[in-house]
Steps between C-alpha positions, in 0.01 A plus 500: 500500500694549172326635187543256150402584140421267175495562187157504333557437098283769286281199317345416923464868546311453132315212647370705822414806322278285249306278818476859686699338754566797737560337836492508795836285419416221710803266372819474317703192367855394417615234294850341362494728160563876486214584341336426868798494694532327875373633826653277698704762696194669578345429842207577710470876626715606155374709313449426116513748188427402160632744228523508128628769226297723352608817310877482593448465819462252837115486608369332792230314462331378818603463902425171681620470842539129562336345762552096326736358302396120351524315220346650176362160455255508860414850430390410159279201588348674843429876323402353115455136569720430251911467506557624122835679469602368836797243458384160695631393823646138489199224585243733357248366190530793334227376289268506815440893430459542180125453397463722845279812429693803544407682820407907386822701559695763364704493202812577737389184721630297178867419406579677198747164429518154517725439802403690807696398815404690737188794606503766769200631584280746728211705574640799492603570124494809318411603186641384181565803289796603388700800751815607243789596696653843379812429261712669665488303821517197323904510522451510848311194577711217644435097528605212660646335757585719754890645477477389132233727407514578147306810189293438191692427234436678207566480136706754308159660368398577869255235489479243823655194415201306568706135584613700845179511599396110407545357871399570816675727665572664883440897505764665687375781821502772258347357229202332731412843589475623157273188431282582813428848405297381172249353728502777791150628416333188459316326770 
């Protein structure tokens, strides 16, 4: 089991907080652009962490352990009945879906872009709020593959450097634990 996190751009945390989208997180996609990037590294039993910036600092936004990876495009059409935002598989009429009624769902159940890839999913979600991580730690935190783990970068001002954070990236040991321990007290 190896812990992941994606980047969450502040206009979808906008779009939750406006559909009073608050979980349980119950799915998360990937795509080819950065502004949703890939998951394909991510497997079953991972565990995935979306964060954003808020305030200067690195917030966690949700925990989904992942217990199925698919396409975004058969998660879309099985959980909404519809594949919009999914990018369609070779063969498919894409045209087949689109005068489907959307199934009810959560705002986070919808791809906040045009070219989802690929959705991991589960039942056992947290919350989506945001859990800041102290400032000071955020030097600390390492990513990526393992032996090449690599910080935050920052800007001069102090400020993240947000375009580190736009893929999906492999939490080192230490850094897992730190992510685990924002979700300790909840059941």
């Amino acid at each position: 089991m190896s812990g992941y996190m994606t980047y969450w751009p502040q206009d979808r945390i906008a779009e939750l907080k406006k559909a009073g989208d608050t979980g349980p997180i119950q799915v998360a996609f990937g795509s080819i652009h950065s502004r949703m990037p890939t998951i394909a590294s991510v497997k079953v039993g991972d565990i995935l962490y979306p964060v954003t910036t808020m305030n200067g600092t690195l917030c966690v936004m949700a925990r989904l352990p992942v217990e199925k990876k698919e396409s975004a495009y058969d998660y879309l059409v099985r959980e909404l009945g519809n594949q919009c935002g999914a990018l369609t598989p070779d063969g498919v009429d894409e045209d087949a879906y689109y005068d489907t009624p959307i199934k009810p769902h959560k705002e986070h159940q919808r791809p906040f872009n045009c070219c989802s890839q690929h959705a991991v999913s589960g039942a056992h979600g947290s919350s989506i709020e945001p859990r800041p991580l102290p400032k000071e730690i955020l030097p600390d935190l390492r990513f990526g593959p393992k032996g090449k783990e690599k910080g935050i970068k920052f800007l001069a001002s102090g400020a993240i450097q947000t375009n580190c954070l736009t893929c999906t990236r492999r939490l080192d040991d230490k850094t897992f634990e730190i992510f685990e321990a924002l979700f300790e007290n909840e059941a």
